[in-house]
Every structure is written in C-alpha cells, then in structure tokens.
C-alpha positions in Angstrom: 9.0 13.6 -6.4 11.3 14.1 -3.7 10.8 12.4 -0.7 11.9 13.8 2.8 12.7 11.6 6.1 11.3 12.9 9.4 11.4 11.2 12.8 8.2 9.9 13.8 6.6 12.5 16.0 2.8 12.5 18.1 2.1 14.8 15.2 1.7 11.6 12.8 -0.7 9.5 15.0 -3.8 10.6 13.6 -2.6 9.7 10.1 -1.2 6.2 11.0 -4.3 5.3 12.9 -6.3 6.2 9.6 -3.8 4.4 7.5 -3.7 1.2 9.7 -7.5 1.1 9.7 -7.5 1.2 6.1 -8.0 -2.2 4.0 -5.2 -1.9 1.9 -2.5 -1.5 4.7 -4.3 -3.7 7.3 -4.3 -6.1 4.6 -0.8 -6.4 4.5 0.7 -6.1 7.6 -0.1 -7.4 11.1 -1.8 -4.9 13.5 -4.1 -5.1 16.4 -7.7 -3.8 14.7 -9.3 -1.3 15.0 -6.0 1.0 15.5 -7.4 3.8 17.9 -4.8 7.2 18.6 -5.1 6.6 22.4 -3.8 3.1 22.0 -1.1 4.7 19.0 -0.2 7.2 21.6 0.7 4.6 24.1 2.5 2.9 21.5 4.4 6.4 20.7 4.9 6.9 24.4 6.6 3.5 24.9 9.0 3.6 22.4 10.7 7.4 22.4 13.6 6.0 24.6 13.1 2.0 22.5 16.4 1.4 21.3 15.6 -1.3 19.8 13.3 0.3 17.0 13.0 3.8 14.9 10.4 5.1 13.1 10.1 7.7 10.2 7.3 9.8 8.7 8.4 10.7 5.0 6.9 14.0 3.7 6.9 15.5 -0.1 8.3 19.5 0.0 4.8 20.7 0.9 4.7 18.2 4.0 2.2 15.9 2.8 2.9 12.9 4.3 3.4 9.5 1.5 4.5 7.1 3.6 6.1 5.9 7.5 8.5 3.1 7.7 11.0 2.3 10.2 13.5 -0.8 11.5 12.2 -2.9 14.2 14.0 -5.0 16.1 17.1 -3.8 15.7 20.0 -5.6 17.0 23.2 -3.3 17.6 25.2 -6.6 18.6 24.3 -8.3 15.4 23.8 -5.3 13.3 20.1 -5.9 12.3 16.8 -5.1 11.9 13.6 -5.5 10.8 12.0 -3.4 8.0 8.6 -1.9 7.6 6.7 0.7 5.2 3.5 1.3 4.4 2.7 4.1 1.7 -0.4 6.5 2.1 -3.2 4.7 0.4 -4.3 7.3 -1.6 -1.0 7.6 -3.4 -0.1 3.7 -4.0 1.3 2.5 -7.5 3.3 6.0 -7.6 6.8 4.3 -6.5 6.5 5.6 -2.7 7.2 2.3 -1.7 10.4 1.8 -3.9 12.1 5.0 -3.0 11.6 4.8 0.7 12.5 1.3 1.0 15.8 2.7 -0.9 16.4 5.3 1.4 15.4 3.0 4.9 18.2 0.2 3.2 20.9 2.9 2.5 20.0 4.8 5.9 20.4 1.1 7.9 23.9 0.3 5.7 25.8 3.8 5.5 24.1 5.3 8.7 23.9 2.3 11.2 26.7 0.3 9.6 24.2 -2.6 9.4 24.9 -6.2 8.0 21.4 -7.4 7.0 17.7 -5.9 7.4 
C-alpha cells in the first residue's frame, strides 16, 4: 500500500475529531475529551503560522485517509521534536503505524537535518 504525506489542512478536522473520540486512539494518547471540530478548528487556526510543530494527513492513492502524525515541539536550535501518529482505527494491525513512523523519522533526519525525535 503506498502511503502519501499531505499537510494537515481544515479538510481533515472532521476525521481527527472522529478519530480522537474514538477508544482506541483516546486510549493512547492524551487529548482533551470529547474532541469537538469547533474546538479542532481553533486548534488548526492557532497553529498555521506554529513554528514550533507540523502536522501531516497521510492518504492511500484513492485519498482515503490511514493515518495523521506530525512533530511537536520542535526545537530548530537543538534540532528536535516530538513525534506523534495515530492510524485510522478501522485500518489498525495493517502496518500504517510502521510505515508512517518511517517516513515522519526519515522526513525529520534528511528533510529537517534533525539530531533526535
């Protein structure tokens, strides 16, 4: 399956909403609950110009979206970030997870010229 990077866009707030509100993300990763897409807008809104984050939407050839992940934190003085993904939870256990945390790792070192995520 091949697995295309997008920039985050208001486009993908509906589906990160539902994916954030679903047990099997919210389970694993910190968010404030229930995720609504007024407050995700906000969230969207606030960051365009963040420097200090980016966020990706990845997308199969048909544009179905698998997964968003992005680096937080990101320190252009130290050369780090933080990493998240979460995977579409009707398409966990397929490798998603794997392949996009290859391509985020790859994008940080070659692209961003980072040390450590």
């Amino acid at each position: 399956m091949k697995i295309i990077p997008k920039r985050f866009s208001e486009k993908d707030i509906v589906t990160r909403v539902n994916w954030i509100n679903n047990p099997s993300i919210s389970g694993t990763m910190f968010f404030d609950l229930p995720a609504t897409a007024e407050r995700t807008e906000k969230w969207f809104i606030s960051n365009i110009a963040n420097e200090k984050r980016i966020d990706f939407t990845f997308v199969d050839q048909y544009d179905n979206t698998l997964a968003m992940g992005g680096l937080t934190d990101i320190s252009k003085e130290h050369r780090n970030a933080e990493f998240y993904v979460m995977v579409n939870p009707d398409k966990h256990g397929n490798g998603i997870g794997k392949e996009v945390s290859k391509w985020m790792c790859n994008y940080a070192f070659s692209v961003l010229k980072f040390n450590k995520i």
